[in-house]
C-alpha positions in Angstrom: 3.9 -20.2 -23.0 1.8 -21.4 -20.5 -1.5 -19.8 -18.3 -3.2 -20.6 -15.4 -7.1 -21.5 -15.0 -8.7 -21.1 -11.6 -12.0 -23.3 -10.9 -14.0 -23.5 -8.6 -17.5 -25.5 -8.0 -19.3 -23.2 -8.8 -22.5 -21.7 -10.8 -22.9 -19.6 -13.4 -24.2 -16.8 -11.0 -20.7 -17.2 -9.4 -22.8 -19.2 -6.0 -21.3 -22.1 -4.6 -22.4 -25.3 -5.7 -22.1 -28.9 -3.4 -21.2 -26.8 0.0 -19.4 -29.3 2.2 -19.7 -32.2 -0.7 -15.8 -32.4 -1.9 -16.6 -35.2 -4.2 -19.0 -33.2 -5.8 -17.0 -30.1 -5.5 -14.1 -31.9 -7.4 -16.5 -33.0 -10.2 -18.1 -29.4 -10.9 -14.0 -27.8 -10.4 -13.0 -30.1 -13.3 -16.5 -29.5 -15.5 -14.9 -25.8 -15.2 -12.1 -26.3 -16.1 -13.0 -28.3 -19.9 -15.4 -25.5 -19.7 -12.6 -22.3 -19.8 -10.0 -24.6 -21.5 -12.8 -24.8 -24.4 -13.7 -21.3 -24.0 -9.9 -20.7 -24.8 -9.5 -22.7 -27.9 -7.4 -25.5 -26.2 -7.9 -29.2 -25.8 -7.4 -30.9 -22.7 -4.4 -32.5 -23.6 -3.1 -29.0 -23.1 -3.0 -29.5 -19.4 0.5 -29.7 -18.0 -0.2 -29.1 -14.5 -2.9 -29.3 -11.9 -2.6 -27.8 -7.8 -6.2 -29.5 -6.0 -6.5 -26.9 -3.1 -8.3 -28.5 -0.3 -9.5 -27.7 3.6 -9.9 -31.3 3.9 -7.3 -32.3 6.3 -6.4 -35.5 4.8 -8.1 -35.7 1.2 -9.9 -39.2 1.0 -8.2 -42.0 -1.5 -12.0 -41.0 -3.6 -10.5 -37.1 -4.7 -7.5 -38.8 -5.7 -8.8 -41.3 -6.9 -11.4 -39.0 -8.9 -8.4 -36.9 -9.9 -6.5 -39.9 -11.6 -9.5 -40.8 -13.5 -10.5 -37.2 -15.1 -6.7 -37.0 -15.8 -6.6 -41.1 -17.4 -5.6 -40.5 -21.2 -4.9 -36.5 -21.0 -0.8 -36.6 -20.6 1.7 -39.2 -18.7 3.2 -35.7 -18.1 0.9 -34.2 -16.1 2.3 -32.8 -12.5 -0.5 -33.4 -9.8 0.1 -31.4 -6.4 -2.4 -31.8 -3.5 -2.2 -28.7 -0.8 -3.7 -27.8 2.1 -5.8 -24.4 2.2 -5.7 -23.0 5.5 -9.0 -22.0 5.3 -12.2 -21.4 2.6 -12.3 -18.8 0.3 -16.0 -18.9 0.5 -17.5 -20.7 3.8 -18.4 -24.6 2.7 -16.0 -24.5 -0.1 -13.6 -27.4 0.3 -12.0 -28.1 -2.9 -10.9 -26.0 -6.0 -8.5 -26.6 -8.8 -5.7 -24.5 -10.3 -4.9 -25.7 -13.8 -1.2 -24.5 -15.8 -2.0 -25.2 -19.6 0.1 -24.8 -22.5 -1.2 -22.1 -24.9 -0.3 -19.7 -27.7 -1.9 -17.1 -26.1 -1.7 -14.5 -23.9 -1.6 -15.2 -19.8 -3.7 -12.0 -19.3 -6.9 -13.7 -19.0 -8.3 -13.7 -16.2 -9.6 -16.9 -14.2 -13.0 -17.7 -15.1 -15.3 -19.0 -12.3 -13.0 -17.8 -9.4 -13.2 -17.9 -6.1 -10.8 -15.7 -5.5 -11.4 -12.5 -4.0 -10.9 -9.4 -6.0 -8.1 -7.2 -5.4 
């Protein structure tokens, strides 16, 4: 069974962190991301996909760059995708990562530290 996580560079109060910084955008997404992995009982190594959303038109050889490295020693497996978003969910947002991880559990959690606007 497998969920997905939804992070976003931002602060605990939910306020965006690094606006128009993607380098440090990236960082803080993936500092989520161990975060709600943790918070769900799984290791990293549970990770078996990541999506890098981004308004950058063509992301810079440093996010991928960063990307490879936070992923170095997790899974040879690991499927990394790199889309365009049309346009921020939250103006000076330019980066956020959507995570599929392997879990026992149920996929009924929501995402924690989304961006995404309520329904």
């Amino acid at each position: 069974m497998t969920s997905t996580i939804v992070t976003s560079p931002v602060d605990d109060g939910g306020e965006l962190v690094h606006a128009e910084d993607a380098t440090s955008q990236l960082c803080l997404a993936f500092v989520r991301l161990e975060q709600a992995m943790s918070e769900r009982g799984l290791p990293v190594t549970a990770l078996v996909g990541l999506r890098l959303r981004t308004t950058v038109a063509d992301p810079v050889a440093e996010l991928v760059e960063l990307v490879a490295e936070r992923l170095d020693g997790v899974r040879p497996t690991v499927t990394v995708e790199i889309m365009r978003d049309d346009g921020p969910v939250v103006p000076g947002l330019l980066v956020r990562l959507e995570a599929t991880v392997a879990d026992a559990g149920s996929t009924a959690n929501p995402p924690i530290h989304s961006t995404e606007p309520p329904n």
